[in-house]
N, C-alpha and C positions, 0 to 999 in steps of 0.2 A: 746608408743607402737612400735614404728619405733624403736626408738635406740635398742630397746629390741629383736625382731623381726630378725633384721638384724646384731645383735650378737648372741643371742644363737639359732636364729635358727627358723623354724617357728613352730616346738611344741613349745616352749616355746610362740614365739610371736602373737602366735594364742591364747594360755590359758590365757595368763596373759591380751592382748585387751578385751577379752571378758569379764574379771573379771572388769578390769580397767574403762570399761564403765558401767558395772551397780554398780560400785562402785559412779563413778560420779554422774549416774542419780538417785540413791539415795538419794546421799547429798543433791540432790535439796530438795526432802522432810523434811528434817533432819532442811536448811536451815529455809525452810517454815513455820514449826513447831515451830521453832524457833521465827519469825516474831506475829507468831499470837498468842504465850503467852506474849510478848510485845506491841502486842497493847492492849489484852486486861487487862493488867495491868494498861494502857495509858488510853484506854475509857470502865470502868465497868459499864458504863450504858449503851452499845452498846447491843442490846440483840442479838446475833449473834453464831450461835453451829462451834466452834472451825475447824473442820471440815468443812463445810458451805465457813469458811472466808478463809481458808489456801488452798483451790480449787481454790476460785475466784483469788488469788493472782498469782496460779499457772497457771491460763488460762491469767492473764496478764504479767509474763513473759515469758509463750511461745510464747503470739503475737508477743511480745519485739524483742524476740532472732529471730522468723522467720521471721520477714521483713529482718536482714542482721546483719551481724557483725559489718558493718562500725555504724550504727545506734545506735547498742545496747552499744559501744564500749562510742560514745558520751554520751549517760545516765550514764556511769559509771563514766565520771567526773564528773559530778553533784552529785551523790552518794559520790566520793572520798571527794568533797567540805565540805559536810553535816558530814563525820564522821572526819574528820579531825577537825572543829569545835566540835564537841562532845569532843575528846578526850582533844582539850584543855580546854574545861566546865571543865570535870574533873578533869584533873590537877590542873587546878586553885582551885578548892575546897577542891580538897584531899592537898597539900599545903597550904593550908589556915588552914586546921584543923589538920594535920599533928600531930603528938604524939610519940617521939619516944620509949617511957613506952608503949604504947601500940602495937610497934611494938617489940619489946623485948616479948612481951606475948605471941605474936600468929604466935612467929616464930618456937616451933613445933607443931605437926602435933595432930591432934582431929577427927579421920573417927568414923561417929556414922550410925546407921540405917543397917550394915552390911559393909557400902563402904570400900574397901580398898586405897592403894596407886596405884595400878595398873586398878581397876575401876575407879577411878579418869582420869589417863591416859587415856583409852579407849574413855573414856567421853569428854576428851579433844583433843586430837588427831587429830579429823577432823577440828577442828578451824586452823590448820597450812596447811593442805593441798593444800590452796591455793598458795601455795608458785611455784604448777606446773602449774597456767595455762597461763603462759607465752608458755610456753613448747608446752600446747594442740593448741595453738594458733599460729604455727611456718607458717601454710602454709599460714596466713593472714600478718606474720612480712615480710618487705624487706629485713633487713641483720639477717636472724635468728640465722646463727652461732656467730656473735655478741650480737644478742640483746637477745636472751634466757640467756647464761651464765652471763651476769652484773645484767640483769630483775631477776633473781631466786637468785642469790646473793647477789644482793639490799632489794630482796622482807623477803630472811631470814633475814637480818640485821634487817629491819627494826618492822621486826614483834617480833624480839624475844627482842628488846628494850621496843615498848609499852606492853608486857604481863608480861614482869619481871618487866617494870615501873609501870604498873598497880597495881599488886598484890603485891609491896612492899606501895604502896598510900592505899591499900584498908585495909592492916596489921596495918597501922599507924593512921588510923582514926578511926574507928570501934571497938565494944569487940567483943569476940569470939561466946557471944551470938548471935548479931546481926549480924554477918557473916554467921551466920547459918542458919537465920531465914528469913532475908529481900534477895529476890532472886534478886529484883532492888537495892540492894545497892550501883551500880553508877551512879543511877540516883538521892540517898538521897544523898551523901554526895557534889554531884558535884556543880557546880557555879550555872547552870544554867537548871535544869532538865528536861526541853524541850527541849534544842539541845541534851542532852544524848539520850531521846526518841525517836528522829528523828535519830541518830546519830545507837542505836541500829535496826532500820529501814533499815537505809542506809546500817550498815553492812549486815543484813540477807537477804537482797533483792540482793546486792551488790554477794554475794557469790550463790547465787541460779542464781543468772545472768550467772557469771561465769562459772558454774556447767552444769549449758543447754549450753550455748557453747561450750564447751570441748566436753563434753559425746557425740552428734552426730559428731564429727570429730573423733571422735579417732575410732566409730562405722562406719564411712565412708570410712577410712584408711584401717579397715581390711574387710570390705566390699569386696573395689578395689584389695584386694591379694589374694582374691578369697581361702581364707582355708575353711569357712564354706557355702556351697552350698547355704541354707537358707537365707544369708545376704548379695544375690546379689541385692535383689530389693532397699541397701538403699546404695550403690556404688555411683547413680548416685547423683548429682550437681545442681543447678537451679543458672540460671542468669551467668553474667559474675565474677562474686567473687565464682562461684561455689560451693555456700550454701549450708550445707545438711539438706534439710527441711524436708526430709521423716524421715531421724533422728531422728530432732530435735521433731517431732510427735511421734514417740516411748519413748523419754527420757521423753516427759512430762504425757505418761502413765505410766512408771513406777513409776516419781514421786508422778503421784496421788495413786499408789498403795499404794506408803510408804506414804502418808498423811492418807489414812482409816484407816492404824495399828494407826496412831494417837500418840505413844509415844516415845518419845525422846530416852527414854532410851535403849529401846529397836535396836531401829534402829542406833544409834551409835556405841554400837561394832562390828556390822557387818560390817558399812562402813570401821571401823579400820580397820577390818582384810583383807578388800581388800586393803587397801591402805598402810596397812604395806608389803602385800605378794607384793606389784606393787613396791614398795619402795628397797624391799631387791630385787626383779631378777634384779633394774637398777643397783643397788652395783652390784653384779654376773656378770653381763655382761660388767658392767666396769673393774672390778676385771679379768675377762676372755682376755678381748682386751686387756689390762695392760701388764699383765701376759707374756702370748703368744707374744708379741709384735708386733702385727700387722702392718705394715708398712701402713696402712689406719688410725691406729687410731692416732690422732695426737693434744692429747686436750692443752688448751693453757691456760688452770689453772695451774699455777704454783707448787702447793702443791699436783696436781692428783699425788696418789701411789695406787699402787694393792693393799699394804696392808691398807691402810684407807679404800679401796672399799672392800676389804673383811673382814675384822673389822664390816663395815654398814652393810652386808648381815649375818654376824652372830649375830650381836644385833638386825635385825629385826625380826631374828626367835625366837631368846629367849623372847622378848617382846611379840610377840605373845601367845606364850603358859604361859609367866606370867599372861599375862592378863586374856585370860581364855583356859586353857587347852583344854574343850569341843570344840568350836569355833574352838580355832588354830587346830585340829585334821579334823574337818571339813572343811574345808579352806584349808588345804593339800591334805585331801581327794579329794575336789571337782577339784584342779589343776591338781590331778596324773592322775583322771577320763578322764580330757580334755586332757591332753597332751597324754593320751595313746589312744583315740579315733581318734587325729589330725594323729599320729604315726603307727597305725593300716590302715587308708587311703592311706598312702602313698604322699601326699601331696608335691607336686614339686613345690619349690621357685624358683623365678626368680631371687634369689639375694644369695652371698656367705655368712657364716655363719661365726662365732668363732669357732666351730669343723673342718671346713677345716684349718686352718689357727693354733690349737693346733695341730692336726696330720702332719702338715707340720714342725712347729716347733720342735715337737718331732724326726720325723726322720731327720733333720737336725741336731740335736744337735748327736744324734747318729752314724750320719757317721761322726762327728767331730771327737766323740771318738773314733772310732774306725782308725783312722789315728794314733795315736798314743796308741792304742792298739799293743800286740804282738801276732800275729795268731798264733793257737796251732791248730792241725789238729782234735784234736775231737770236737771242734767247726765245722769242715767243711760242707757246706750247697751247694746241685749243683746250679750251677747258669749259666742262659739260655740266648745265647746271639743273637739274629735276627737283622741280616743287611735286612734293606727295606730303605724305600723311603718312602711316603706318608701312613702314620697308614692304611687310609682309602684306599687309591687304593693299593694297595698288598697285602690285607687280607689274601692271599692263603699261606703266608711266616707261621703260625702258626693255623696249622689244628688240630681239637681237633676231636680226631674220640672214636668208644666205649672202648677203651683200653687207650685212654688218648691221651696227647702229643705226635705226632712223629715223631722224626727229619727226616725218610724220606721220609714222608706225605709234610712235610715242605719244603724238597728240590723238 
């Protein structure tokens, strides 16, 4: 929200926080949902209404999260312990049964029931998402400008190893019936099918964790910039880490909203499509400061080009309306709505934008050329020149009366 914000500006970084955070507080549910069709695949004699269990889990991560971040941060090593063991359960079993005939079989593609290639996507989509919340969590890092870009760099690396290590182990064990049919097929084929179970525990709790920490900062952040009148009461901080627990109380009602709808499916292309629209404005506004060449922006990735950041912002809009037309139309709609409502207010930042800094670039490059231009008189334009002193104390040097400009008003 901040990077975004204080490049394009604050219609932009007002629409897209506010997307961005019920984007998040979402996923908590999505997470949850998640959680508690793995346990009850784990314990079917738990007589428990799905709804009922994916509540209680949610009222024990918001305790979680609202005691502190330092707190919640320590449960999440113990979480990281738990699926890191899982993953190697399975490894070790999908290499033990390993079949390369049967990865040859089911390396293309079988969408039945209606799914596509792009609902697939959709579907998938928010399992990467975590790759920002080093990002949400910058005003709790000490060296943020170090530790976000290695932490988000590390965190794609290493996620896009175990989901392509995964599903290349999952192709080589299995036939395409049983790929289709067994929803726990890492927990059959693995070593050890109790740490998988624990393991997919670890991760949905692990990312709902996540999910409530993020969504009340980012909700905080634009709080304190004061765009939307309504969102001063949740600005303020509690304790010396300045927690936002008033927040963090709103994210876990929206996430019990998204636990009533109750289904998975439903509730994942939506969070897509926030997280793709939050995705393409950071391309844009990197793409924007690139660009324009801001003497502020000064990134220390190596391979940062404008044209990779605007490459990312135009695959993120076509991904969108691949995905699902409807949706992507709505989801632009509901942004143009916000940013023309922030824009219609008038709404004064305290902070410079990427459009001062394009419009300064553009008339710079212009009077370049025009040094080396040859003046021809029917270009001719008058041009008004006032000797003063201080803008501010000599105002009387350029008097605007009902006839306009006059130079001997002026003198």
């Amino acid at each position: 929200y901040f990077l975004i914000s204080r490049s394009l500006g604050v219609e932009f970084g007002g629409s897209i926080g506010l997307v961005f955070f019920l984007a998040q507080a979402a996923s908590v549910a999505m997470y949850l949902i998640g959680f508690t069709e793995a346990f009850q695949d784990a314990f079917p004699n738990v007589a428990i209404e799905p709804r009922s269990l994916a509540s209680l889990v949610n009222a024990g991560v918001f305790l979680c999260v609202f005691i502190g971040a330092g707190w919640t941060i320590k449960v999440q090593y113990g979480i990281l312990a738990v699926l890191i063991a899982a993953l190697v359960s399975f490894a070790a079993g999908g290499l033990r049964d390993f079949d390369p005939v049967a990865l040859q079989e089911n390396l293309t593609s079988d969408y039945r029931g209606g799914a596509t290639l792009f609902a697939m996507f959709a579907l998938f989509f928010p399992a990467a998402t975590g790759i920002m919340a080093g990002a949400n969590m910058s005003g709790d890092l000490k060296e943020p400008s170090r530790s976000i870009p290695r932490g988000t760099l590390a965190a794609i690396g290493v996620t896009a190893m175990v989901y392509v290590g995964m599903a290349l182990l999952l192709g080589g064990v299995a036939g395409r019936e049983q790929l289709h049919q067994d929803n726990m097929i890492v927990k059959t084929v693995s070593w050890s099918p109790l740490l998988v179970t624990l393991g997919v525990f670890a991760a949905t709790l692990s990312s709902a964790i996540g999910s409530m920490m993020g969504a009340p900062r980012i909700l905080q952040a634009l709080a304190r910039d004061r765009i939307f009148k309504g969102l001063g009461y949740f600005a303020k901080g509690a304790g010396s880490s300045n927690e936002p627990r008033r927040a963090v109380a709103l994210t876990f009602l929206i996430a019990q909203g998204g636990i009533l709808i109750g289904d998975l499916n439903v509730i994942a292309p939506i969070i897509t499509m926030f997280f793709i629209v939050t995705y393409g404005y950071l391309n844009l506004a990197t793409f924007y400061e690139a660009y324009t060449r801001n003497p502020s922006y000064r990134p220390t990735f190596r391979f940062s080009h404008w044209a990779l950041a605007l490459l990312g912002a135009v695959g993120c809009g076509a991904a969108m309306f691949l995905i699902s037309p409807l949706w992507a139309t709505v989801a632009v709609a509901a942004m143009g709505v916000l940013h023309w409502s922030i824009a219609r207010r008038e709404v004064l930042a305290a902070w410079g934008d990427v459009r001062g800094g394009t419009a300064f670039e553009r008339a710079r490059r212009s009077l370049l050329k025009l040094e080396v231009e040859t003046f021809h008189p029917k270009n001719w334009r008058p041009h008004v020149l006032a000797l003063s002193g201080g803008a501010w104390n000599r105002v009387h040097l350029a008097v605007y009366g009902p006839t306009g400009w006059s130079p001997a008003a002026a003198c």
